[in-house]
N, C-alpha and C positions, 0 to 999 in steps of 0.2 A: 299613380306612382311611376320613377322612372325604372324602364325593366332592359337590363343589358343582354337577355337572353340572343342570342346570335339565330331568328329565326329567319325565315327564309326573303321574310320581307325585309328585315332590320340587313342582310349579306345584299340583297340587291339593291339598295341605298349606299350601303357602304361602297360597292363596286363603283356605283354611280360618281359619290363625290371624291372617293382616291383615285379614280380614271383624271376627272378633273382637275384636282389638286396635284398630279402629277406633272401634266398638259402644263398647269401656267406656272409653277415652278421651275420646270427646264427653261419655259420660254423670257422669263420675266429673268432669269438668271442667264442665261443666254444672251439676255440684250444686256447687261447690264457689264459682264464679266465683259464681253466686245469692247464697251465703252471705256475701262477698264485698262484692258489690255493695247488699246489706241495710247494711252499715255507713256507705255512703256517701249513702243517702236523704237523710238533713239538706240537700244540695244542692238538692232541689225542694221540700223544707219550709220550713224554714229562711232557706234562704239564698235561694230563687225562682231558683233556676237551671233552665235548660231542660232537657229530657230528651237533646236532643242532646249537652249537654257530660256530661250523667250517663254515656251510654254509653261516651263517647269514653274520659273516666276509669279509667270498670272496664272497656274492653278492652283497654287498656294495663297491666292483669295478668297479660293473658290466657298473654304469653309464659315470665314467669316461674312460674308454676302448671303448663304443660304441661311445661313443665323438672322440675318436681318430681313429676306424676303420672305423665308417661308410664313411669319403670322398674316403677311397680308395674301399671299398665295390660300392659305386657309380662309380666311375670310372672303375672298373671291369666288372660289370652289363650292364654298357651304350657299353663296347669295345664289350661284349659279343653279345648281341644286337644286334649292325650293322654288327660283324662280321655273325653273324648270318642268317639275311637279306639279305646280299651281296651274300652270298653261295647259300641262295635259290631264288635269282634274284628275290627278292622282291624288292629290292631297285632298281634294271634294268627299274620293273615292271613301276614301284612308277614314275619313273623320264619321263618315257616311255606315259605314261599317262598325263601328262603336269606338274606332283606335282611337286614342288620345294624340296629343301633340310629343307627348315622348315617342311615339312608337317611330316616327322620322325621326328625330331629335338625339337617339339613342344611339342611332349609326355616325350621325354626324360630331356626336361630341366622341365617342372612340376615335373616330380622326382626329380630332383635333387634342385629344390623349397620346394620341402615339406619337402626332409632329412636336407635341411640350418636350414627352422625353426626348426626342431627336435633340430639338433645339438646349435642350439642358449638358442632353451629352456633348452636343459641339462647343454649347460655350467652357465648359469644366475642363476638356479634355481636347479637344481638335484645335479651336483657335489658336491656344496659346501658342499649341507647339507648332502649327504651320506659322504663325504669325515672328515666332521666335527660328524660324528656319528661313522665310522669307528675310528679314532683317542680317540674318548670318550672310545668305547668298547675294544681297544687294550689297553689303559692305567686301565682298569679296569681289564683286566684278569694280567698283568703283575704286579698289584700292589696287587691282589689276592695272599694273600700266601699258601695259601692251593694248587692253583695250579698252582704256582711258584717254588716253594720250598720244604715242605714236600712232598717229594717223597720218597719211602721205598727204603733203601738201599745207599742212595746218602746223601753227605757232600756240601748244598748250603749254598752261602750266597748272598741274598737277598740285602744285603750290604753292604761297607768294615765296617770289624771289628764285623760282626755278623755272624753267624755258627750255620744254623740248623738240625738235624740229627733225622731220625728216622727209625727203624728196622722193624717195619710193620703195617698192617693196620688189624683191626678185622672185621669180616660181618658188625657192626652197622657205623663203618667209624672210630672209636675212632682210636688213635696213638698211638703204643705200644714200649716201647722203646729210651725214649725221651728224645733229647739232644739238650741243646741252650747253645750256648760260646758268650757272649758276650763283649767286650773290645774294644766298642765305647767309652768309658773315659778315655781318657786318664792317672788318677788317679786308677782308680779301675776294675777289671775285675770281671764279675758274670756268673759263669758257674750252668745251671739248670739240675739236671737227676730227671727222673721221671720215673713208669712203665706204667701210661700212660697219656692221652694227648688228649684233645677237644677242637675245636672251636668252638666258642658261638659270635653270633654277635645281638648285639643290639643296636638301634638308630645309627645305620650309622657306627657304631666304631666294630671292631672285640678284641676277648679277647681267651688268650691261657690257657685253664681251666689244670691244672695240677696236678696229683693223687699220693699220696705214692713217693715222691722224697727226695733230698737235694737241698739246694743253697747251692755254693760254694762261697765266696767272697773274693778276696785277694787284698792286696794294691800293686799296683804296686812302691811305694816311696823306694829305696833304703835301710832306716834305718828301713822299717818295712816289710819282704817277708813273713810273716804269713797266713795260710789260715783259715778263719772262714768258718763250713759246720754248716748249722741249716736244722735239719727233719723238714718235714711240708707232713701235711696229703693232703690240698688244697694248690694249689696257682695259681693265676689269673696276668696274664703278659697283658698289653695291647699292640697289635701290629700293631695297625692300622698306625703306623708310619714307620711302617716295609716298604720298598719299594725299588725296584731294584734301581740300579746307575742312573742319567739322568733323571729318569718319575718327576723328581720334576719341570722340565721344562715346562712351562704352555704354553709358548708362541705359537703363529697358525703360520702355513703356509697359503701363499697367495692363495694356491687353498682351504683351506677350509673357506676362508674367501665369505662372501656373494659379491653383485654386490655393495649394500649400502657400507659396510663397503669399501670394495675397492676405492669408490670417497669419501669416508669419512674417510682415514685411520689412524689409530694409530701407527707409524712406529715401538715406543717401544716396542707394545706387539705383534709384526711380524715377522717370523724370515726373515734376510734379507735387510730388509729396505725399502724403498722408490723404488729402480730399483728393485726389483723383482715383488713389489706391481704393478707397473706400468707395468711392461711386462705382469705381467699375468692379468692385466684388459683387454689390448689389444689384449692378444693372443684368449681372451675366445672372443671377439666381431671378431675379423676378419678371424678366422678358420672357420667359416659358409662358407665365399665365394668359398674357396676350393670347395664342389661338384660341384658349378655354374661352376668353372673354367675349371676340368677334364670334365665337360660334353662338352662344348662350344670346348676344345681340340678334343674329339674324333669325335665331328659332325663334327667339320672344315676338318679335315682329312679323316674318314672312314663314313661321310656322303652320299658320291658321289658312284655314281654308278661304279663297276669295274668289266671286264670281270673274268670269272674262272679260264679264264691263267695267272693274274695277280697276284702276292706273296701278301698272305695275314698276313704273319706274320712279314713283315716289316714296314705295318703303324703301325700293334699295338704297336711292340717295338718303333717304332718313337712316339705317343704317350706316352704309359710310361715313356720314355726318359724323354721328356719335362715333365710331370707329377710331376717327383721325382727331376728334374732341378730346380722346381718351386718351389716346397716346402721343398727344403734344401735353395731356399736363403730366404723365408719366414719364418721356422727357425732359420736362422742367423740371422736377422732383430729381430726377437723377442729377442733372447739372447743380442742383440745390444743393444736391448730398457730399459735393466736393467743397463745398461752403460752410454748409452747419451737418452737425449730426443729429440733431431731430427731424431733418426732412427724410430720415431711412424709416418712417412711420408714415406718413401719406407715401411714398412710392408702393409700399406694400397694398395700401390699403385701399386705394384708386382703385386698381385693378380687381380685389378682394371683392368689395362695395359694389361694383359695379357686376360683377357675376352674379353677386346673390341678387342687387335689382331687379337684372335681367331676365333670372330665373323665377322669381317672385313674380313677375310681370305678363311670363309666359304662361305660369298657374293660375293666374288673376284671368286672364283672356281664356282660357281653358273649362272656367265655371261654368260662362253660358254653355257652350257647348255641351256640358255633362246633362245641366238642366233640362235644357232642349232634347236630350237624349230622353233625360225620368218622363219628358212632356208625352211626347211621343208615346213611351211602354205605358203609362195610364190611359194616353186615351184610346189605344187598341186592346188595352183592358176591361174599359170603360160600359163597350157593349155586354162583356160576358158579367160583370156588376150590377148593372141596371137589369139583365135579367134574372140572375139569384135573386135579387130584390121582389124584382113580381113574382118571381113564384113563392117563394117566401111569404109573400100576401094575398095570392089569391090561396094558398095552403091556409092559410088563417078564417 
């Protein structure tokens, strides 16, 4: 039977495999967050964003990647583990002594207990809202036009039918050189030059302060191609309407949506619908059982004790195997669930099924052992039997 008691061997296991399950989760998140945050440099190129908002951005990943590495960080940790054990006939030792296969098995599924609830909590509660904060702060530096657009030297437009230009920047930040084409009206185009050029924001709205220029304005109408230019010492352009192509799209994704909203949803303001809402309820609740799964896999297999001449690099791949077998149809199931509504029955049940196999399988492999064990206590029984016997007969 399996026994959670916290004994002195089950604490020196556990040290064993959260030492390790920490090690390749920093690192496997590490590489990953890197590669990650490579996509978002255009911020300090580009755009002359600071490094502080750069970090700020890619740590607000951070949650939804640890969500998705930690089941295979457990499963790595736990292979390491026994392969570990095995090499230094500890597990020989273990079996040798009377321990059963839970008595390792016991530390390593508390680990892989306590990353489920981690991963439950992050999906329920951390993703949505870094994921929905991530999304606010990305829509705010691209609707930024200061660092969108005025860039020195470059011709953007922020978008169709608006063109802004400037030739450089002075120590205090002013724009020197400054050009807006605009001919969003279809009727009239207004082209602004200036020598120079400030942003001023206040009460929420930004405004383009404009020094020593012209407006140019022309009608586009056929019967009149004339251009009015009027000097102005000041002029003040409001641009807070200024915004790249698309950011006017308000609608969320189903992952930055909360657990409430998801059984409460609003499909209109989702992008997606109703089958994406519902996969991704499902996927954030049933992606916890994965570490149970991978751990219950590598104990059934690489729990048992194996001599030194025995290959040890083909349970682990036999593990893996089935690992990554498991969680591409668990995957498929969830892409399914955005499809039909019967497939939230295999998603559950894949992962379900395949823990209790696992565990059934690690009990099965367990038999011999106990056998081998009664084998043993009878035949060191055996001699004190055989002699109550003779005496027993020659007393007759």
């Amino acid at each position: 039977m399996m026994s959670f008691r916290p004994t002195l061997f089950s604490r020196y296991v556990f040290r064993q495999v959260a030492s390790a399950f920490l090690l390749i989760l920093l690192t496997l998140t590490g590489i990953v967050w890197m590669a990650t945050a490579l996509k978002q440099l255009d911020l300090l190129t580009s755009k002359g964003q600071g490094i502080l908002l750069f970090l700020h951005m890619t740590m607000l990943t951070l949650p939804s990647l640890i969500g998705l590495i930690a089941p295979n960080a457990v499963l790595m940790s736990v292979l390491y583990t026994l392969d570990r054990m095995n090499s230094d006939s500890e597990v020989i030792v273990t079996a040798a002594s009377g321990g059963t296969i839970w008595r390792i098995g016991s530390a390593l599924l508390a680990l892989a207990a306590i990353v489920s609830s981690l991963i439950l909590m992050i999906n329920v509660f951390v993703t949505p809202a870094s994921s929905r904060a991530l999304r606010d702060l990305i829509l705010e530096v691209r609707t930024d036009l200061i660092s969108q657009v005025l860039q020195p030297g470059r011709f953007s437009s922020p978008m169709t039918g608006l063109t802004f230009h400037i030739r450089d920047r002075d120590d205090s930040g002013d724009m020197l050189g400054l050009l807006v084409h605009d001919e969003r009206d279809p009727e009239t185009t207004m082209s602004y030059l200036a020598k120079r050029g400030r942003i001023l924001k206040h009460d929420g709205d930004a405004y383009l302060v404009m020094f020593d220029g012209q407006v140019h304005r022309s009608n586009n109408a056929e019967t009149d191609k004339g251009v009015q230019i009027v000097d102005f010492d000041q002029y003040m352009l409001n641009i807070s309407t200024f915004s790249p192509t698309g950011d006017s799209d308000r609608t969320l994704k189903p992952k930055e949506l909360s657990l409430w909203e998801l059984l409460n949803p609003d499909p209109e303001n989702v992008k997606g619908g109703m089958g994406k809402i519902r996969s991704e309820l499902h996927e954030r609740i049933s992606s916890p059982l994965y570490p149970m799964l991978f751990t219950f896999l590598a104990v059934s297999v690489l729990g048992h004790a194996r001599t030194t001449r025995q290959s040890r690099w083909g349970p682990v791949m036999f593990v893996v195997g089935l690992a990554i077998a498991v969680r591409i149809a668990g995957i498929t199931m969830t892409n399914l669930v955005a499809l039909n509504p019967w497939a939230v029955v295999p998603l559950y049940a894949i992962p379900v099924i395949a823990i209790l196999v696992a565990a059934w399988a690690a009990h099965v492999r367990m038999a011999p052992e106990l056998r081998s064990k009664l084998s043993v206590d009878l035949k060191s029984k055996l001699p004190n039997i055989k002699f109550g016997i003779a005496r027993g007969i020659k007393a007759k």
